[in-house]
C-alpha positions as CSV (number, residue, x, y, z in Angstrom):
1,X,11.3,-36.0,3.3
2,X,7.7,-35.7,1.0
3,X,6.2,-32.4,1.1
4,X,3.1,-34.1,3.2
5,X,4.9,-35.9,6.0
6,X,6.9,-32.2,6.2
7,X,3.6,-30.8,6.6
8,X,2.4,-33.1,9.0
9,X,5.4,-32.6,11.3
10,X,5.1,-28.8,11.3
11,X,1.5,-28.7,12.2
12,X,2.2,-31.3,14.9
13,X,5.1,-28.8,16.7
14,X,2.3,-26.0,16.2
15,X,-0.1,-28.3,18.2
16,X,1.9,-29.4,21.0
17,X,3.0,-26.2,21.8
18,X,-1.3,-25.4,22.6
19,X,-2.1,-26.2,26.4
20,X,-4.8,-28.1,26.9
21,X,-7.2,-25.2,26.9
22,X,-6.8,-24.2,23.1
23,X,-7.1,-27.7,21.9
24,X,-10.0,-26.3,19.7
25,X,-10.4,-25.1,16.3
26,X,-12.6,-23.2,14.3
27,X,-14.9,-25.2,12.4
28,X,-15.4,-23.6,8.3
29,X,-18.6,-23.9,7.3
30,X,-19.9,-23.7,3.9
31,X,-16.4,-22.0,2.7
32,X,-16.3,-19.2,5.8
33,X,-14.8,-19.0,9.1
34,X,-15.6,-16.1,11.3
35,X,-13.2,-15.4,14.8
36,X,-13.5,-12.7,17.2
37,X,-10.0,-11.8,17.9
38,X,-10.7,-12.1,22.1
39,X,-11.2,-16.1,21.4
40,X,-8.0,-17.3,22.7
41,X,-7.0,-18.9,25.9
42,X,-4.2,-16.8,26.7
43,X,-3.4,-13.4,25.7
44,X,0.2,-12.4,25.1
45,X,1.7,-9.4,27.4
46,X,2.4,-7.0,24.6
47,X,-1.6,-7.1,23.6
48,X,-4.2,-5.1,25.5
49,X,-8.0,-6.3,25.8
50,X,-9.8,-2.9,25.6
51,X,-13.6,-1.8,24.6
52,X,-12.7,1.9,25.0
53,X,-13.9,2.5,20.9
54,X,-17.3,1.8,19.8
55,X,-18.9,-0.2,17.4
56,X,-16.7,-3.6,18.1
57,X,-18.0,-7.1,17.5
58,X,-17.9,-9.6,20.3
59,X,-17.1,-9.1,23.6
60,X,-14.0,-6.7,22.7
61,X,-10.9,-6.2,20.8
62,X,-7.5,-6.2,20.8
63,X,-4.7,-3.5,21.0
64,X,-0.9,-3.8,20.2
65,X,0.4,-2.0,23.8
66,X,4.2,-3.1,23.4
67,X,6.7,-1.1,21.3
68,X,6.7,-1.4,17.8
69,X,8.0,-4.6,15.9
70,X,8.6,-3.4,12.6
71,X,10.9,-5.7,11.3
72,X,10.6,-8.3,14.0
73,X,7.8,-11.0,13.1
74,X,6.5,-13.5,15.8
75,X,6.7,-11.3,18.7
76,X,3.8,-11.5,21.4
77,X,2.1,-14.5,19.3
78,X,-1.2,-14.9,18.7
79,X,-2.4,-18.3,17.3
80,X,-5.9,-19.6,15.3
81,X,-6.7,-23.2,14.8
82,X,-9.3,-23.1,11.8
83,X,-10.5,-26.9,10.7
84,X,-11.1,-26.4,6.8
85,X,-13.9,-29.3,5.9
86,X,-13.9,-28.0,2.4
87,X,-10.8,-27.3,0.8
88,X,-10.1,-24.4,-1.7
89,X,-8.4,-20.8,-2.2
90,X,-9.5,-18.8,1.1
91,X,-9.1,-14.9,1.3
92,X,-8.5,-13.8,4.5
93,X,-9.6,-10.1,5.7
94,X,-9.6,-8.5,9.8
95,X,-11.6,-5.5,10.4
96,X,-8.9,-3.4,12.3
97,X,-8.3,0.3,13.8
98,X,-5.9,3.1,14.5
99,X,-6.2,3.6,18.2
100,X,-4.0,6.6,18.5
101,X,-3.4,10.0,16.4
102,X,-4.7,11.0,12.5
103,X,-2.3,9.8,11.0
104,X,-3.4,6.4,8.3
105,X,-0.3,5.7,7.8
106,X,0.7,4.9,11.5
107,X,-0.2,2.3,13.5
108,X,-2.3,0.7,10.8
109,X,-0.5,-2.5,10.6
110,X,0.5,-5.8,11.9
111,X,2.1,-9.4,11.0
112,X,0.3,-12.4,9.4
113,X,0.8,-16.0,8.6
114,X,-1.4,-18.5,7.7
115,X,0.1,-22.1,7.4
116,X,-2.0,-23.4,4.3
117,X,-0.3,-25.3,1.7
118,X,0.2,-21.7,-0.1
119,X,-0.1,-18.2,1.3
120,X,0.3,-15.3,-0.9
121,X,-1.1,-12.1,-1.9
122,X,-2.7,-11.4,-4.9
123,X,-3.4,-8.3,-6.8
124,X,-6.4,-8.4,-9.8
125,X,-5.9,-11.6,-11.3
126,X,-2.4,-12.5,-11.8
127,X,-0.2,-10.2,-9.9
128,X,1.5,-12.6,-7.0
129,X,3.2,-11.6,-3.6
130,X,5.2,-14.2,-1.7
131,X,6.4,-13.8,2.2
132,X,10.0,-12.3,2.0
133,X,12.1,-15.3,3.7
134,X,9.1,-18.0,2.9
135,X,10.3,-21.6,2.5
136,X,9.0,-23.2,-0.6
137,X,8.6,-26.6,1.5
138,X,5.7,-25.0,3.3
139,X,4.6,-22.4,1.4
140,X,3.4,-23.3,-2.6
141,X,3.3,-20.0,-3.6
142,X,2.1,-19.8,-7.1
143,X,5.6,-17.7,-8.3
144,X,4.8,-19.3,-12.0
145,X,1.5,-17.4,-12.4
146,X,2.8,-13.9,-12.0
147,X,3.0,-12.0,-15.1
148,X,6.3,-10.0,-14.5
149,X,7.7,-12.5,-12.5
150,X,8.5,-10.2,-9.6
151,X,6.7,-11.6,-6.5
152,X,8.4,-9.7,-3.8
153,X,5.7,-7.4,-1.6
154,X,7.2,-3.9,-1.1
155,X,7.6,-3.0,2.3
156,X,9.3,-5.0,5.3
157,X,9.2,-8.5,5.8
158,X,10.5,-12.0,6.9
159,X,10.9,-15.3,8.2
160,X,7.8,-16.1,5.7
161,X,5.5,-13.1,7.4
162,X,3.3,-10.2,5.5
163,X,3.2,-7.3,6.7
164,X,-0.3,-6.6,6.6
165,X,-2.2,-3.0,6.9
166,X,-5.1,-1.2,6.0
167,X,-5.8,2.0,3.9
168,X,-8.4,4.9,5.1
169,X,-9.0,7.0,8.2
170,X,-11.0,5.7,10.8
171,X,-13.0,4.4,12.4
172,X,-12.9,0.4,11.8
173,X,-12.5,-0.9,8.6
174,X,-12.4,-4.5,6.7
175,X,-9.2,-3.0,4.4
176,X,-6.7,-5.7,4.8
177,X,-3.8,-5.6,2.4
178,X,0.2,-6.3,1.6
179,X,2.6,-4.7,-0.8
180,X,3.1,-1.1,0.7
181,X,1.6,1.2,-1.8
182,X,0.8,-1.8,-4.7
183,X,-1.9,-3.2,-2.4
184,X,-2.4,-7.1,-2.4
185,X,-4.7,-9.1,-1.2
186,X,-4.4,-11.8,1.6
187,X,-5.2,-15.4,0.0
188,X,-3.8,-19.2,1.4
189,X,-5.0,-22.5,-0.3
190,X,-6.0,-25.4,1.6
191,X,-5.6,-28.6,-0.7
192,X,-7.2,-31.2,1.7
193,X,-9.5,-31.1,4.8
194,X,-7.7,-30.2,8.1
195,X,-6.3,-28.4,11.0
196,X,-4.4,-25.1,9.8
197,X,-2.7,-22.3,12.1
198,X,-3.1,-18.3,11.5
199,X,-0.6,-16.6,13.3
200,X,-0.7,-13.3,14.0
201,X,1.8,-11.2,16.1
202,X,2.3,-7.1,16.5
203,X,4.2,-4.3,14.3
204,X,2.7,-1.3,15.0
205,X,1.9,-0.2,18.5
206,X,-1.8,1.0,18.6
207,X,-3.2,-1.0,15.7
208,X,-6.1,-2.3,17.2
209,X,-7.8,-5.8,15.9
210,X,-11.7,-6.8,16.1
211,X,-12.5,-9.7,14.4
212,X,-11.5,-12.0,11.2
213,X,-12.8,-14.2,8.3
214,X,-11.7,-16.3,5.9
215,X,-13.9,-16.9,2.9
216,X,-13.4,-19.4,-0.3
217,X,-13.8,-18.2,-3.7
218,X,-17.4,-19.7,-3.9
219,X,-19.0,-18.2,-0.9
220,X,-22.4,-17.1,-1.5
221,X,-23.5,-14.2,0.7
222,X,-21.2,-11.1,2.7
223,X,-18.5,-12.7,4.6
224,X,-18.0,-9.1,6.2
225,X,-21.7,-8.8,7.5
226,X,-21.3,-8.3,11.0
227,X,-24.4,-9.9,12.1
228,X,-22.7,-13.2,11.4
229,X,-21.7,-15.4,14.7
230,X,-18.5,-16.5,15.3
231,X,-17.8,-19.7,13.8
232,X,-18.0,-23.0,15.8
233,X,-15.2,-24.5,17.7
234,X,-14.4,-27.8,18.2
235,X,-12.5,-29.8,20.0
236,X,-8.9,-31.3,18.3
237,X,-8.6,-34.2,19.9
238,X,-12.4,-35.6,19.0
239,X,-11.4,-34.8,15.4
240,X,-7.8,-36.8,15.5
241,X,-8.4,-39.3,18.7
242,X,-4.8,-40.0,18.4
243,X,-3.8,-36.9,17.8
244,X,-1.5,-36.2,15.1
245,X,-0.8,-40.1,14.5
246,X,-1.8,-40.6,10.4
């Protein structure tokens, strides 16, 4: 089976599992895509919807409320459709909270994947992090490029998940990092125009999300202004009539 018709048949199990309600995508604009983490049709029971802290974007936020999940990826799902029109290497960063206690090493972190042809994290220049448990078939993570050719993230992980946290004390912050302690950043490549899936599901009960972007390497202006509007959405089905027929 080629790499693309893979590809194609993974993203298509991604989209029939949407009802008809989330049959939308974000639309990237000039290399950036801005969500508010409350745009989704259904929210999974082990999330809370709160505005009990101030200084959110949008309409509210979200709070992990189940127990913790730390080394259990995929649990109370939440999913992203972004449309890229203009492919290229895309850093992803939330602005995110510790809704309980001092402590910033406690409820400061959740799961992430992002189903671009590569997803990685990257530290300076050349310094590569690859999702323990990633499958090479989906995930082109540039393993070649690392200079000590030791791309596993410290800290938990698997099934192709980061562990993703931020740094700091409170109150909301844009840190967005993997590699406990040897901080990475969050990257995925998008080689051709199309529908990808962020998925995000909870770790740490009490880490409390606001709103994400994804930004290309070229984007001219602050991606983490939060007088920018929440990207576009747009319908799937006007975009492939048939849906995932190529």
């Amino acid at each position: 089976m080629s790499l693309v018709k893979a590809w194609i048949i993974f993203i298509t199990f991604l989209y029939c599992g949407f009802t008809s309600a989330q049959r939308s995508a974000f639309l990237e604009e000039n290399g950036l895509v801005v969500i508010e983490i409350e745009s989704i049709a259904a929210l999974p029971i082990g999330w809370a919807e709160e505005v009990m802290f101030n200084d959110f974007t949008g309409l509210s936020y979200f709070r992990y409320a189940a127990d913790n999940q730390y080394n259990n990826p995929g649990v109370d799902l939440l999913e992203y459709a972004v449309y890229i029109q203009n492919p290229g290497r895309y850093r992803f960063q939330w602005r995110s909270l510790i809704a309980e206690g001092t402590s910033t090493t406690d409820a400061n972190d959740s799961w992430l994947k992002i189903n671009g042809d590569a997803f990685y994290g990257l530290q300076g220049m050349n310094s590569f992090v690859c999702p323990v448990g990633y499958i090479p078939e989906f995930n082109d993570c540039p393993i070649e490029l690392d200079d000590d050719g030791n791309t596993t993230p410290e800290g938990a992980g698997s099934d192709g998940w980061f562990k993703v946290y931020r740094t700091g004390s409170n109150p909301w912050t844009w840190s967005t990092s993997t590699s406990d302690f040897d901080g990475h950043n969050i990257y995925a490549q998008f080689d051709n125009p199309g529908i990808y899936i962020i998925q995000i599901s909870g770790r740490s009960q009490n880490h409390a999300i606001d709103r994400m972007v994804l930004f290309d390497d070229d984007y001219v202006g602050d991606p983490l202004d939060l007088e920018l509007t929440e990207s576009p959405s747009i319908i799937i089905d006007l975009i492939y009539k048939n849906g995932f027929e190529f």
